[in-house]
N, C-alpha and C positions, 0 to 999 in steps of 0.2 A: 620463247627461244631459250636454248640451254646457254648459258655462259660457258665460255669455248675449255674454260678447264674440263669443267661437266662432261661435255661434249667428247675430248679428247679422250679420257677415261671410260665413259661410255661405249664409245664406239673400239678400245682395243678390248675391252671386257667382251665383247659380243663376239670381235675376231677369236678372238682366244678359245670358243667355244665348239669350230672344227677348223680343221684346215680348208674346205670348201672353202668359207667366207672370209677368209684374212683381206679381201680387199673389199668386205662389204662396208656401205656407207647408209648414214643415216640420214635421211633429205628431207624427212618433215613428222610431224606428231602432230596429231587431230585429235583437241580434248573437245568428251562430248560431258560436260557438265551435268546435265541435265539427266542424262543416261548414267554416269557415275564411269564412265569407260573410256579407253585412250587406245588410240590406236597411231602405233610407232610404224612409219611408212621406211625402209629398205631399200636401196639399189644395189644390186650385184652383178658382174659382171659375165658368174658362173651361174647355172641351174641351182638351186640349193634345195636337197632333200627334204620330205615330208619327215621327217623324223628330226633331222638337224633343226627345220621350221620351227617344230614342236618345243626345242631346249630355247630356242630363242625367244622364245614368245614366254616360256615359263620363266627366265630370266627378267627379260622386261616387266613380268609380273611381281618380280620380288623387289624391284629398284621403283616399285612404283608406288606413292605414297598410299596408306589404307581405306584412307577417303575413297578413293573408285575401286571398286568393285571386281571391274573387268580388266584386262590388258591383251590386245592384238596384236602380232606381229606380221607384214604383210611388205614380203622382198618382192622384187620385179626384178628381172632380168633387164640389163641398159648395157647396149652391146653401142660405144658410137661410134661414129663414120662420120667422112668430110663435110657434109652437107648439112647437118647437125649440129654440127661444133661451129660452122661458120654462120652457120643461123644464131645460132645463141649467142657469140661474139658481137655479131653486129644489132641482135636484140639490147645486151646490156648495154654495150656505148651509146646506141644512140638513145636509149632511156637515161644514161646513170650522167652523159657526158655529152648533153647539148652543143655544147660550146666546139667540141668536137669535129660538128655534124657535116660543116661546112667543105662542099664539094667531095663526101664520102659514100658509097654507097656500098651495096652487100657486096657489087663486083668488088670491091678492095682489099675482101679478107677474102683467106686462102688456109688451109689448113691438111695436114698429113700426120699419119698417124702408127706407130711400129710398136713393139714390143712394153704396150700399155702408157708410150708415152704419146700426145699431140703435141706438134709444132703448127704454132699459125704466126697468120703473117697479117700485119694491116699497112695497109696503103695508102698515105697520107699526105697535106701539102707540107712544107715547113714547117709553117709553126703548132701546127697542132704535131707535129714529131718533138719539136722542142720540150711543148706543157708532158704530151705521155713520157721524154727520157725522165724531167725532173720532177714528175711529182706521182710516181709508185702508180700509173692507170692499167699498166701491166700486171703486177702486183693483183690488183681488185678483176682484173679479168681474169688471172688465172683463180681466185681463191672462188669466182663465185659460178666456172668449170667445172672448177672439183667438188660442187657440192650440187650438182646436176650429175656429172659420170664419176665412173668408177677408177677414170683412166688421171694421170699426172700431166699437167698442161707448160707449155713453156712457149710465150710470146716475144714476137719480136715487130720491129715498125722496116718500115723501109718509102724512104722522098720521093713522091712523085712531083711530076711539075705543075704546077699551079695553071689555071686556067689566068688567063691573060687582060688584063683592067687596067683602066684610062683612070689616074687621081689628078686631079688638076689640082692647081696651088691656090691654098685657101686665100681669099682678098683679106686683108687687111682692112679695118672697121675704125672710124676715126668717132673723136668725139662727137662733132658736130651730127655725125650720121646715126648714134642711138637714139636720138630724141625722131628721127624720121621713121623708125622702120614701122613695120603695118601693122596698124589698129582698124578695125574692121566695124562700120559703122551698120545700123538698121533704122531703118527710118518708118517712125508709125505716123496714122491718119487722125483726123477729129478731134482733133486737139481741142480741149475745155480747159478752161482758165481755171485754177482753183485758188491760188498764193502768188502766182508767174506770171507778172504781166507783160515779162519780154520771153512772149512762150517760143519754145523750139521743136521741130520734130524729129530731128535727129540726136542719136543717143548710141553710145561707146557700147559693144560686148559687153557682157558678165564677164566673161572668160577672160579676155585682155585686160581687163581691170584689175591692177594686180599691184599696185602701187600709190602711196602718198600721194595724196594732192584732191587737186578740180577734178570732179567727173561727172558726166552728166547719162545717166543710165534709164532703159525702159524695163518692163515685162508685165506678165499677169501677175496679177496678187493673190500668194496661194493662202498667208494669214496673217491678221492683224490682231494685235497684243493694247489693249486701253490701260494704262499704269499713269500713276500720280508723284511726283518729287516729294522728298521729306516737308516741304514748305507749301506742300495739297497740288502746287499746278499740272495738270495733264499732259502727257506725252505718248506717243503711239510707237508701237515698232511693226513694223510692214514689210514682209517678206516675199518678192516677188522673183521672177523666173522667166527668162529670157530665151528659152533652151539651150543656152551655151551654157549655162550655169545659175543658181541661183544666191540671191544676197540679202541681207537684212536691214533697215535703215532707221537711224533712230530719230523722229520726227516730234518736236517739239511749237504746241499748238498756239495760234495767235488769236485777239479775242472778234476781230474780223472773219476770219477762216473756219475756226472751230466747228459749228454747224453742218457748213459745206466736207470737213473733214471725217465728220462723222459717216456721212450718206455712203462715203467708199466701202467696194461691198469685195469682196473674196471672190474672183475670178473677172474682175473689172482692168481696161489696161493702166498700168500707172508710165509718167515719164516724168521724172526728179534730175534734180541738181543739189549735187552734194560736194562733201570732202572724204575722202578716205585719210584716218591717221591713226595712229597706234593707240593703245589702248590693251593695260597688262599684256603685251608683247604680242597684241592681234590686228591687224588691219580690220579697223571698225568704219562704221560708214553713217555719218551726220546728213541728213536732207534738211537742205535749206527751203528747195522749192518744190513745189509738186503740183503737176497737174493730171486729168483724166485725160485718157488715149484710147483709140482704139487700136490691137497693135496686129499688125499684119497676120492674117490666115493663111493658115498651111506654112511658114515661115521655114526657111530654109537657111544654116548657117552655113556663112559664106566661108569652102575649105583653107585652114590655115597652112600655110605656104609652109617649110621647113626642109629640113636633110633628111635622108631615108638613113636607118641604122647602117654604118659599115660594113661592111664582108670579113674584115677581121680585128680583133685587137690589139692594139699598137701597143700603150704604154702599160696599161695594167692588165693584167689576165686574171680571166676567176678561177679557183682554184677548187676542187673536191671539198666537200664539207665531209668532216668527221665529227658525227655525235654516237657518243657511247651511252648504253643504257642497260645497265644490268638487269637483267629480269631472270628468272627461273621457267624453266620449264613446265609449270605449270602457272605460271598467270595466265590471267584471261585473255583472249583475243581482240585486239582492237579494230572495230568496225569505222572503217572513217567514210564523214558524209560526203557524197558524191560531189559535191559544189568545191572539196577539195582535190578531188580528184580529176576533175574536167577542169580545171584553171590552173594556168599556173603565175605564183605568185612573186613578187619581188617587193620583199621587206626591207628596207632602211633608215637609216639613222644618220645625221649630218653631227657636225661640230663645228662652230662658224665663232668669228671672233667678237660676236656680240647677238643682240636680238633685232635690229631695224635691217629688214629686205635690202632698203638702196642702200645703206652704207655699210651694213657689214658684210665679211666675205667668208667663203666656206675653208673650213682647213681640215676636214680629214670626211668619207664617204667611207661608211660601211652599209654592207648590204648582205644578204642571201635570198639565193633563190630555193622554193620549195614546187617539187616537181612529183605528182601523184600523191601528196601528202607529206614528202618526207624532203627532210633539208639537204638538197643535193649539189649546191656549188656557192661560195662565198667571193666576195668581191669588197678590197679594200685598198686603198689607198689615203696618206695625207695630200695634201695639195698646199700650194705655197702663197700666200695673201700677199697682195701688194702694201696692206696696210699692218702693223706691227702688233705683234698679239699682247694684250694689258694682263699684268699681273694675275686681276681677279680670273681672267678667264686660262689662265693658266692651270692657277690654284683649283678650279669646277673641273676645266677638263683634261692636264697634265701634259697640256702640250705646249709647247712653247716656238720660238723665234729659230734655235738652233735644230729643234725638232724638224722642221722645215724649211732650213734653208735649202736641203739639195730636194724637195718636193718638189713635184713637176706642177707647174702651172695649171687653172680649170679649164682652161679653154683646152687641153692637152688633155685631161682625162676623160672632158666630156664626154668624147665620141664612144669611149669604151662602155661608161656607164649607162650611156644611150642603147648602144647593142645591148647589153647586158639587161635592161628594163624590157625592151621591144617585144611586143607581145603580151605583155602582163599585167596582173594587177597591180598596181602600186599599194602598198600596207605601210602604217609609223605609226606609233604612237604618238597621238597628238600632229596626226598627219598637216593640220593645214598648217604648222608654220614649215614640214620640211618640205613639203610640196611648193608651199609658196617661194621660201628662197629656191627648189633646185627651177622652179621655170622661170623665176627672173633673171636667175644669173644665165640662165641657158637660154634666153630668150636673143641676145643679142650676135648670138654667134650662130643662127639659126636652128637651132633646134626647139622644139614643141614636143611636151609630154603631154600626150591625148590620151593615156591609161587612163580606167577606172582606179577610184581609192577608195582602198578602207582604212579605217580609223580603230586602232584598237580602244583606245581610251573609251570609245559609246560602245564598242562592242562590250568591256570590262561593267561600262556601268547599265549597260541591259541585263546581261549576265549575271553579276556578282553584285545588286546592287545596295546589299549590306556591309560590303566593305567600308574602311574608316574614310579614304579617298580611292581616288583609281590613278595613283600616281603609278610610273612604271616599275618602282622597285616595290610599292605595298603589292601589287600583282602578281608579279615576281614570285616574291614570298609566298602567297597564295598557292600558290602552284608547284613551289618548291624548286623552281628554275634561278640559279644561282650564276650571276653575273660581276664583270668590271662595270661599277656605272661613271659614265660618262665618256666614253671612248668606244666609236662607233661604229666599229663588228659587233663587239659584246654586247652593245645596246640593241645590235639589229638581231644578232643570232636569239638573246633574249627575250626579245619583242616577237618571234616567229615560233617561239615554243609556246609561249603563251598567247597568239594568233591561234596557233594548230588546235589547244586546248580549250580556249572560247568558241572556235567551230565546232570543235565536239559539241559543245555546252548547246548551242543554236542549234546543230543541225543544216544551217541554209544561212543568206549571207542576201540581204536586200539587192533588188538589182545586178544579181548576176545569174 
């Protein structure tokens, strides 16, 4: 793409050339590499002579570097009318302006058109009137009009009234009531004694297992790991899969069992009794007991109960993403792979007042979303901790106590960052701890985040796996994406340029 100076010069150089084409525009350049030729695509409003063609096309050949060979010049006649402009309007918004969409349709926009100017018109509820007066959406529909026609655009909104919804008043959740809500049990058959001789056949989710403490878990065993302690004794790690989710356990062998422990084969059922506790900053999982199972066929996970996304955004609104990137008019074209293009993605980044799930809390949410490849709406917010934010973590992420005292509470932003995610993949760097704190904290006020995720971090180190670490700023640097680190737009917007650029690298993206 030309950088708009380029552009602007460009394009009165060419006017300048007859009076015919003083309102001609330029609306795309097709380099053919390989051919050594370029060919400069025109809209006009007027016929334009085969002879005026001619100076335009030998102009384009002289501004065009000596590497190609050839240069073509090739105007259309773009004459528009209502139907047109009203298509194309409600094409961009609801591609550029998701968040928009709600209760919009083509009937909304309207448009007329006189003396080379269009006036259109969008019809909208409230608050999507509110986000297009104060954040320039007008603005991006008229600039991206006039670079389809020949003609000057000028938008305006106008309130319609809102389709009519029942919100009832959220209940009130006491303490006593966290430790009840629902965990979802599966119960397998055939139980063999291996360690357990107060065996059980019932066993917690993968999925709900998400916390400190006792847990007693099933699944098949997709692979087992034979390692020895600095001091020779043996230990196993056994990774098995429940279909709600799978987990790893670290099983430490006794000289009774050992034997029997070996015989476990990879695709056998296991059901264990463990702890989950922390471990460098990860819910790791110790097996105490373990016996063989056989674990229900055909299994079917029982649907987790929760709130359906909102119909609008209350406290936080996402906002247009602006990323700028100078290129010249003759860089290459970027082909992006289709698994970018069919999905849409939602990258974030937490900042929480420490590293343990149950005790620490979240104090700022950033995120973007990436919509056909390209970063099309951010979403940020602090949030305000009941617990007091400590120096050190002040000092890491620059947020402080006063920073957040007028921050709106989580259970108050939840619901927005809920719409905001629905529908997408969830992406972080170093996804399982921000996925683990946002469904614990989210877990009590009814919401469940059932996105898929990805992980840039194994993306980084499948990819790039000469790098010194796959920390998020050595990446970063990698790539030349230049960030605030540790304040969590920056992180997220960072994290989703070098997401974009690792999908290049792959091509496809497991499981989606």
């Amino acid at each position: 793409m030309l950088k708009i100076s380029g552009l602007k010069a460009f394009t009165e150089s060419v006017r300048k050339i007859d009076e015919s084409v003083s309102g001609i525009k330029l609306c795309a350049v097709d380099i053919k590499r390989e051919e050594r030729s370029v060919v400069y695509r025109f809209i006009s409003e007027k016929t334009v002579s085969e002879e005026v063609q001619s100076k335009i096309a030998d102009y384009c050949l002289s501004v065009t570097p000596p590497s190609f060979r050839t240069a073509e010049a090739v105007i259309s006649k773009v004459v528009a009318d209502s139907e047109l402009v009203c298509a194309a309007v409600y094409k961009y918004i609801t591609a550029s302006y998701p968040s928009l969409t709600y209760d919009f349709t083509s009937a909304d926009v309207s448009a007329e058109g006189a003396n080379g100017v269009f006036r259109y018109t969008l019809r909208m509820i409230p608050s999507s009137c509110a986000y297009v007066r104060t954040n320039g959406t007008l603005k991006d529909v008229d600039a991206y009009l006039e670079r389809n026609f020949c003609d000057s655009f000028v938008g305006s909104i106008v309130e319609k009234e809102q389709k009519e919804h029942v919100e009832l008043a959220p209940r009130s959740i006491s303490l006593d009531e966290l430790s009840t809500l629902e965990k979802r049990a599966i119960q397998v058959k055939d139980v063999v004694v291996i360690d357990d001789n107060q065996p059980t056949d019932t066993a917690l989710y993968i999925e709900d297992a998400a916390e400190p403490g006792e847990v007693t878990l099933c699944g098949v065993v997709t692979d087992i790991r034979e390692k020895t302690t600095k001091t020779g004794k043996p230990f196993y790690i056994f990774e098995f899969d429940d279909t709600t989710g799978k987990t790893s356990g670290l099983y430490f062998t006794r000289k009774n069992t050992v034997d029997r422990i070996k015989k476990i084969q990879i695709g056998q059922g296991i059901i264990v009794r463990g702890k989950f506790d922390y471990y460098k900053d990860k819910l790791s999982l110790t097996i105490n007991k373990i016996n063989l199972c056989t674990f229900p066929t055909g299994f079917k996970p029982k649907p987790k109960g929760g709130k359906s996304a909102p119909l609008e955004y209350t406290v936080v609104k996402p906002l247009p993403a602006e990323e700028v990137r100078e290129t010249t008019l003759f860089d290459a074209p970027v082909v992006l792979p289709d698994v970018l293009k069919k999905h849409t993605f939602v990258v974030f980044d937490l900042e929480t007042t420490g590293t343990e799930v149950d005790r620490d809390e979240i104090t700022e949410i950033g995120a973007v979303k990436i919509v056909n490849g390209v970063i099309a709406e951010t979403f940020q917010t602090l949030v305000k901790p009941k617990q007091k934010i400590s120096a050190k973590i002040t000092e890491l992420t620059g947020i402080d106590d006063e920073m957040v005292a007028t921050a709106p509470a989580f259970k108050d932003v939840l619901p927005d960052f809920f719409k905001f995610a629905w529908g997408s993949v969830l992406v972080a760097h170093n996804a399982d701890f921000d996925v683990k704190f946002m469904k614990h904290h989210a877990r009590p006020f009814d919401y469940y985040f059932k996105n898929k995720v990805v992980d840039t971090v194994q993306l980084a180190r499948e990819a790039l796996p000469n790098l010194s670490n796959h920390k998020l700023n050595t990446v970063a640097e990698h790539f030349n994406v230049k960030f605030l680190h540790h304040r969590a737009l920056s992180d997220a917007y960072a994290t989703a340029q070098i997401f974009i650029e690792l999908v290049k690298m792959k091509k496809t993206l497991p499981d989606l």
